[in-house]
N, CA, C and O atoms as a GROMACS GRO file, in nm:
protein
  340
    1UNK      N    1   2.237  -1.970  -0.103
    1UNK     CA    2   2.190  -1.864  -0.017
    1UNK      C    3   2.039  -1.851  -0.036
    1UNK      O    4   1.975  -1.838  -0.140
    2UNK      N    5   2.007  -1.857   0.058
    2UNK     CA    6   1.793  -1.840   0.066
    2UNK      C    7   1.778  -1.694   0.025
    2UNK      O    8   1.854  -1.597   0.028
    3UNK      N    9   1.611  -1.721  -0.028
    3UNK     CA   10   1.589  -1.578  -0.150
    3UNK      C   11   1.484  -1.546  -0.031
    3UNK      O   12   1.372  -1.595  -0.017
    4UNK      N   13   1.559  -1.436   0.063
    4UNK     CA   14   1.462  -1.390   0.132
    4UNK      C   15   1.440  -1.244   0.166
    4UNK      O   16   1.549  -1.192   0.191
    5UNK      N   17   1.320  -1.144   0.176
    5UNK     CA   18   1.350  -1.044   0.129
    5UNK      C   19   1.342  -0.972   0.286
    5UNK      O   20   1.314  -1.050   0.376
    6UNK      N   21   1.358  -0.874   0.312
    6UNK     CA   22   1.420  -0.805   0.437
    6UNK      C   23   1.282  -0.782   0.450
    6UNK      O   24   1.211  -0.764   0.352
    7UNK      N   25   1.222  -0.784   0.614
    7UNK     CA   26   1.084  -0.708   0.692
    7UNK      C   27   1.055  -0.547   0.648
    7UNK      O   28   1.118  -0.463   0.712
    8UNK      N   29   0.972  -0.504   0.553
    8UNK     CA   30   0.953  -0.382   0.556
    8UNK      C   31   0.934  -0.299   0.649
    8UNK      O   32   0.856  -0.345   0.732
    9UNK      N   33   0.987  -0.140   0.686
    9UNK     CA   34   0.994  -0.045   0.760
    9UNK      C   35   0.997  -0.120   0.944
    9UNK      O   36   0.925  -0.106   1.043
   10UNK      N   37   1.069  -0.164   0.926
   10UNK     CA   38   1.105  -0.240   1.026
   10UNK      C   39   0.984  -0.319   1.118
   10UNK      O   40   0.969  -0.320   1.240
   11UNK      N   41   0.916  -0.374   1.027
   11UNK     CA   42   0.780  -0.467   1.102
   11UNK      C   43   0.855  -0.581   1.145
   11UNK      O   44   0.937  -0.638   1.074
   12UNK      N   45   0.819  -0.624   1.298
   12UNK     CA   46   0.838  -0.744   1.339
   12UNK      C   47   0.815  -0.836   1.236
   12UNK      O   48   0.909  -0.909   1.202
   13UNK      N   49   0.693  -0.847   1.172
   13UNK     CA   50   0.638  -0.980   1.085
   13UNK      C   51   0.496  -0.955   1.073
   13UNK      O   52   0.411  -0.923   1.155
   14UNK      N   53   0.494  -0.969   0.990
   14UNK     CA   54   0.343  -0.952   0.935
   14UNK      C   55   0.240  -1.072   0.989
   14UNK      O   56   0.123  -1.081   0.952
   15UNK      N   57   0.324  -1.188   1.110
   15UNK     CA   58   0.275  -1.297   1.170
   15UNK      C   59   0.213  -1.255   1.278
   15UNK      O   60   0.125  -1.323   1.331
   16UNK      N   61   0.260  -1.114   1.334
   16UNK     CA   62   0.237  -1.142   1.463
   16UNK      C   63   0.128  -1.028   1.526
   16UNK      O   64   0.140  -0.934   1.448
   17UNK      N   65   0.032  -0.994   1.624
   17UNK     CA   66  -0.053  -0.941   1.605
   17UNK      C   67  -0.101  -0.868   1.814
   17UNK      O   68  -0.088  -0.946   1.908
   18UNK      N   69  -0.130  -0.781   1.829
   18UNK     CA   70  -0.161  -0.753   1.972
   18UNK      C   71  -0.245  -0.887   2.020
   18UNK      O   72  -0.277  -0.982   1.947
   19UNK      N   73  -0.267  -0.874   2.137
   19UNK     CA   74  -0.326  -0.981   2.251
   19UNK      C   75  -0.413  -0.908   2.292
   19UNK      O   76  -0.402  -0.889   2.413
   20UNK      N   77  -0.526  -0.837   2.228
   20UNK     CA   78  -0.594  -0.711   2.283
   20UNK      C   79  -0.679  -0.741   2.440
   20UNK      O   80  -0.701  -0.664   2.534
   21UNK      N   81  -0.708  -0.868   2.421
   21UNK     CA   82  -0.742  -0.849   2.582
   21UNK      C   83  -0.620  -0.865   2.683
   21UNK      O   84  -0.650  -0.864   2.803
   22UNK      N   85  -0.543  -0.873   2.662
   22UNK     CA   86  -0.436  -0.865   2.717
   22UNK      C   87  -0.387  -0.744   2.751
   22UNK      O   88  -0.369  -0.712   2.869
   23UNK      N   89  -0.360  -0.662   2.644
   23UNK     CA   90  -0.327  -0.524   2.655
   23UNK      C   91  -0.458  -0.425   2.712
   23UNK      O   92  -0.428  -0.314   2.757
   24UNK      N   93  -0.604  -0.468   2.708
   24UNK     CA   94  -0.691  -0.363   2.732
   24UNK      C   95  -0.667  -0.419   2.929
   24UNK      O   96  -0.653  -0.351   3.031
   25UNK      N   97  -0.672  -0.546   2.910
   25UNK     CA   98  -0.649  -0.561   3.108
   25UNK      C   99  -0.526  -0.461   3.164
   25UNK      O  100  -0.540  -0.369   3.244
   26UNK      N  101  -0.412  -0.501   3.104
   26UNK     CA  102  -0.296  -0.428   3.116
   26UNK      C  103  -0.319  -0.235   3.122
   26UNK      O  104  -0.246  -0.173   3.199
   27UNK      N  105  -0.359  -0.205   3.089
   27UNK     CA  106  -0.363  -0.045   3.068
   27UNK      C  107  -0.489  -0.027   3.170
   27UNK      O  108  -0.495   0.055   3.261
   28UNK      N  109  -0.595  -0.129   3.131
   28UNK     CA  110  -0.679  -0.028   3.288
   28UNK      C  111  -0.641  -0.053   3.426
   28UNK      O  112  -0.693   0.009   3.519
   29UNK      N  113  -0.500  -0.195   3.453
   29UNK     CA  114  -0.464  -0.152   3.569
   29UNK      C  115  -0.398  -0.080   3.591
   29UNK      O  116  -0.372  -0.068   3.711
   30UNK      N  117  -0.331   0.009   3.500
   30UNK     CA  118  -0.283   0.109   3.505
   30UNK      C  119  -0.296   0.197   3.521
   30UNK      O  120  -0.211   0.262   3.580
   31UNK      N  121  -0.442   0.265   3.464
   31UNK     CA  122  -0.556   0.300   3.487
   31UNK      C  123  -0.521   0.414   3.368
   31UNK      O  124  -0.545   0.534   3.374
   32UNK      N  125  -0.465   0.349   3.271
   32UNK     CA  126  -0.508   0.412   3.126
   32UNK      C  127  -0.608   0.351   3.030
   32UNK      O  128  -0.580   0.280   2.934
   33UNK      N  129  -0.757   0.396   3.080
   33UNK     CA  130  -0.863   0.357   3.023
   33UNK      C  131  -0.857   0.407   2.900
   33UNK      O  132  -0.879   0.341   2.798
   34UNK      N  133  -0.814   0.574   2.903
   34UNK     CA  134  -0.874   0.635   2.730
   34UNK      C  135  -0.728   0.614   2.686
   34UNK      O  136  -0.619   0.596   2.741
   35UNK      N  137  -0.786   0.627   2.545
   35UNK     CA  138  -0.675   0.640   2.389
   35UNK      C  139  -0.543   0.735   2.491
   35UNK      O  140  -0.436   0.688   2.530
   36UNK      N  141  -0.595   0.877   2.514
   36UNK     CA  142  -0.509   0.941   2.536
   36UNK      C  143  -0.419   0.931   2.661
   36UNK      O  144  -0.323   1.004   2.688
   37UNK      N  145  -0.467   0.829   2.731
   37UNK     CA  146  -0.362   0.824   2.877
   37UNK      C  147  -0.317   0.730   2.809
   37UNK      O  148  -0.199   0.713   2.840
   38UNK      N  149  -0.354   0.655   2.727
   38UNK     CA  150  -0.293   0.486   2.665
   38UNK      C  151  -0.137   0.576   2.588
   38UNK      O  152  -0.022   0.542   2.614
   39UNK      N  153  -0.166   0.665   2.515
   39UNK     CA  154  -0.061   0.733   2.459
   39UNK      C  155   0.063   0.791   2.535
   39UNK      O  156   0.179   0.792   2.494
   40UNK      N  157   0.009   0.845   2.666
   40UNK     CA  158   0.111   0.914   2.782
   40UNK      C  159   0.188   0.820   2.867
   40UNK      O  160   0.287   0.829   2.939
   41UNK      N  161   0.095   0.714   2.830
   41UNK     CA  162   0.169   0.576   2.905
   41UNK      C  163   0.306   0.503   2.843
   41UNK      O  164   0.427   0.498   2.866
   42UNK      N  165   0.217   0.456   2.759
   42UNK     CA  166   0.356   0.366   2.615
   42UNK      C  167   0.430   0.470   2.540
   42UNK      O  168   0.528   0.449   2.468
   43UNK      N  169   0.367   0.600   2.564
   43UNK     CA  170   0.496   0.721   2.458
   43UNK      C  171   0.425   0.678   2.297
   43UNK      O  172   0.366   0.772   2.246
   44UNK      N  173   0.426   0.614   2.257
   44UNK     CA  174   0.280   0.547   2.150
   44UNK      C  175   0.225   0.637   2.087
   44UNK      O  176   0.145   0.704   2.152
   45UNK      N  177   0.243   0.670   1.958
   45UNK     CA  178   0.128   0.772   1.887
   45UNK      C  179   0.029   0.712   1.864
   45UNK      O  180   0.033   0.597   1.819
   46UNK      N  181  -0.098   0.786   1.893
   46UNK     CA  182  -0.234   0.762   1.921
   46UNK      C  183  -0.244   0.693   1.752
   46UNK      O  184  -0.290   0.579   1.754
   47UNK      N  185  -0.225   0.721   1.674
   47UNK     CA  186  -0.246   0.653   1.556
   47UNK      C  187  -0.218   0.509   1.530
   47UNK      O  188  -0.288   0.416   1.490
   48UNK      N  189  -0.009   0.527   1.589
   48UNK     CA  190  -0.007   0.436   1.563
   48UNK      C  191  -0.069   0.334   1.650
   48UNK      O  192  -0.054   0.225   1.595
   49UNK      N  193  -0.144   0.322   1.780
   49UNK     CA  194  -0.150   0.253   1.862
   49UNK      C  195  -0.312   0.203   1.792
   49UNK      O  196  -0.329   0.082   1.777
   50UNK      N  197  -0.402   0.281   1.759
   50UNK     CA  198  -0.488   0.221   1.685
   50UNK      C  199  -0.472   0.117   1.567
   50UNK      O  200  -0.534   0.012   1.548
   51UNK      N  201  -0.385   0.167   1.505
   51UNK     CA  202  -0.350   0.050   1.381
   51UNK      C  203  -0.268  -0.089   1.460
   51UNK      O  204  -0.305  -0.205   1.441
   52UNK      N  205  -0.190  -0.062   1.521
   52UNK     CA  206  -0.174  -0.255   1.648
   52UNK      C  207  -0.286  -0.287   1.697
   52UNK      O  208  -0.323  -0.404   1.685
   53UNK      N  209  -0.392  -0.162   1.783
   53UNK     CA  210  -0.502  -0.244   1.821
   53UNK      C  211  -0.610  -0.276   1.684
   53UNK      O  212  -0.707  -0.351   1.695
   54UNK      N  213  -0.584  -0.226   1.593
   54UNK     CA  214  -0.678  -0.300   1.454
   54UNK      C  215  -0.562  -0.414   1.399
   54UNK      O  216  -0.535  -0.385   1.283
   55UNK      N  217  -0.522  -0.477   1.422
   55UNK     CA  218  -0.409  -0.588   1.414
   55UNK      C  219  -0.316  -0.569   1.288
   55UNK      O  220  -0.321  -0.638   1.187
   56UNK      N  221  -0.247  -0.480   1.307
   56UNK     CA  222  -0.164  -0.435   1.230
   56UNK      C  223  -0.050  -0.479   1.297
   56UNK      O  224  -0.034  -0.461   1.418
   57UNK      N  225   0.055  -0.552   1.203
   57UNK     CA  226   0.189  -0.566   1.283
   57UNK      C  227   0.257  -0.447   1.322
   57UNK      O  228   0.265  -0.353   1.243
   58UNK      N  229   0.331  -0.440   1.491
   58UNK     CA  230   0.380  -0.327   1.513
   58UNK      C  231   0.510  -0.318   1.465
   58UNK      O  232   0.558  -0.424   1.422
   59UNK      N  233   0.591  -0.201   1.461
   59UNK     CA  234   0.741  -0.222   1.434
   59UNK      C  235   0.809  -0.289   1.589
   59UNK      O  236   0.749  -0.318   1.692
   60UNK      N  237   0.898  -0.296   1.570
   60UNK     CA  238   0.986  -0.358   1.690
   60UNK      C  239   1.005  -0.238   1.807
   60UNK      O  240   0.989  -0.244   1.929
   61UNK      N  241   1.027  -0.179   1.760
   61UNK     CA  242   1.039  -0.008   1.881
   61UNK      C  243   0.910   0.007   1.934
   61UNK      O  244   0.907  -0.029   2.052
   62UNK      N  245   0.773   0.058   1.880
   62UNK     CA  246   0.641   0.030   1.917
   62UNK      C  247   0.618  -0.068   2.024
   62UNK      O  248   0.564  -0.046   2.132
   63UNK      N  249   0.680  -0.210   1.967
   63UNK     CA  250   0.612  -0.315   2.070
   63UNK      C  251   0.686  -0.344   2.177
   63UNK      O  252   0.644  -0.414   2.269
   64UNK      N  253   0.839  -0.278   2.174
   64UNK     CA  254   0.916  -0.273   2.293
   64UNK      C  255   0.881  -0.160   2.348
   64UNK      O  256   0.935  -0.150   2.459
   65UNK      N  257   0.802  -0.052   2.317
   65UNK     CA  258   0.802   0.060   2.429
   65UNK      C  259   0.620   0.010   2.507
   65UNK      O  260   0.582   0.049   2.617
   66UNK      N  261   0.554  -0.065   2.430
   66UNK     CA  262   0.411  -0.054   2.476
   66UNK      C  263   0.490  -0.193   2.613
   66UNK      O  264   0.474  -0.175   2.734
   67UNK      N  265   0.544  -0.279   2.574
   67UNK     CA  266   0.555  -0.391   2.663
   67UNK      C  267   0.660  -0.357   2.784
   67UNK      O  268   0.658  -0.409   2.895
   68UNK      N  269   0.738  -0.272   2.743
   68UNK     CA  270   0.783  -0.208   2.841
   68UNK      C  271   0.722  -0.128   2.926
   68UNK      O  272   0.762  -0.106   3.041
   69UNK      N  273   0.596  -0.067   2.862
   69UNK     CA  274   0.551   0.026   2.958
   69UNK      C  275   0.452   0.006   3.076
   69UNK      O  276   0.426   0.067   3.179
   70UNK      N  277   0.387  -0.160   2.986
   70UNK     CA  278   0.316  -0.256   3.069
   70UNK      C  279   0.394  -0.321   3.168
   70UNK      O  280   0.346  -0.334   3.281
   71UNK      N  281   0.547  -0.380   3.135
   71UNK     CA  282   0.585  -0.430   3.217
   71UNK      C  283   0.603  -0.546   3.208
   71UNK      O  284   0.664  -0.612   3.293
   72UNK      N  285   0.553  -0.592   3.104
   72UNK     CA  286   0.578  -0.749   3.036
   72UNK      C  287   0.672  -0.770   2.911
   72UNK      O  288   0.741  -0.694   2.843
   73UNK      N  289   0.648  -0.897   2.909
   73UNK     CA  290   0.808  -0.944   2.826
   73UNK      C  291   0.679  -0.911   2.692
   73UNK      O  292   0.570  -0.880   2.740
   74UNK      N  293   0.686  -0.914   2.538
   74UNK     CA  294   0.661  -0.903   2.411
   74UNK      C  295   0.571  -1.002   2.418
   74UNK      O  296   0.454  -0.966   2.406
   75UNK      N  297   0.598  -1.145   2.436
   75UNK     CA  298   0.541  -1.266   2.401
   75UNK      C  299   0.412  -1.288   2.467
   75UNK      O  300   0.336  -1.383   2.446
   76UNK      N  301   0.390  -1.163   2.572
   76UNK     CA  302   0.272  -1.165   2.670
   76UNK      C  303   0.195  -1.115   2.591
   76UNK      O  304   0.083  -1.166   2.601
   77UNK      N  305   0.206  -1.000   2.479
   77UNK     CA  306   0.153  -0.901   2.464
   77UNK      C  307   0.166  -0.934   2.307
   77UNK      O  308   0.090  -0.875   2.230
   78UNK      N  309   0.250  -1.016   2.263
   78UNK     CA  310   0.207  -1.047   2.096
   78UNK      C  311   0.232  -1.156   2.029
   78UNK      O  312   0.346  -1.204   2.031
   79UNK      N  313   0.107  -1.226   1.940
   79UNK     CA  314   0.112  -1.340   1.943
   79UNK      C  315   0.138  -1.358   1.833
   79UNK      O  316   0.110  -1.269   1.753
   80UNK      N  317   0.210  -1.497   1.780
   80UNK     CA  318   0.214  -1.527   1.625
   80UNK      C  319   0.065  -1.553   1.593
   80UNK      O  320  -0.017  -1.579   1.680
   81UNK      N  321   0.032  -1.543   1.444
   81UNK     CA  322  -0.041  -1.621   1.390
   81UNK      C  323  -0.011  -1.661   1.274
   81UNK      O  324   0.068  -1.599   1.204
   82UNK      N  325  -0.069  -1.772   1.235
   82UNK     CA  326  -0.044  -1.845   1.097
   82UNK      C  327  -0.098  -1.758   0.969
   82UNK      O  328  -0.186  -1.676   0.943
   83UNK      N  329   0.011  -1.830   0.903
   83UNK     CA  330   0.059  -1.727   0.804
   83UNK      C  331  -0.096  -1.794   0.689
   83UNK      O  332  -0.126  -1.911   0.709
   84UNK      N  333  -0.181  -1.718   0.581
   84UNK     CA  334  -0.287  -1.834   0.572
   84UNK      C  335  -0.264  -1.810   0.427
   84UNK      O  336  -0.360  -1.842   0.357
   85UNK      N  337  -0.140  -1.752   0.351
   85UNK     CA  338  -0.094  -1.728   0.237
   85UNK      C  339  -0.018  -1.881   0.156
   85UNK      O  340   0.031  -1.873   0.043
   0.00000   0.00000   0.00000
């Protein structure tokens, strides 16, 4: 059996990271330019939405309500990166 330890507080992966120009195009056609319509949009606490846009892995609920709210599938909106550990 592999020694592997469970994703803390339910983080996707500590691999994977916003597409910020992706998401900043996405929200101003929406025409949630500020923090706070960005929040009324995705349901998103303004906090936590700063710490994904400072590339913090999101939890799985987070990145299904922001990609839902954009309208895109996850993979549009978050990318792996290599692990450099």
């Amino acid at each position: 059996m592999p020694d592997t330890a469970p994703t803390p507080a339910g983080r996707i992966s500590e691999t994977f990271r916003l597409r910020r120009e992706v998401y900043d195009r996405l929200v101003e056609a929406k025409g949630a330019g500020t923090v706070e319509q960005q929040v009324r949009l995705t349901g998103v606490a303004r906090a936590t939405l700063f710490r994904i846009r400072g590339g913090d892995p999101p939890s799985l609920t987070s990145a299904v309500k922001i990609a839902d709210a954009l309208g895109v599938p996850l993979n549009a909106l978050f990318e792996r990166v290599k692990d450099t550990a």
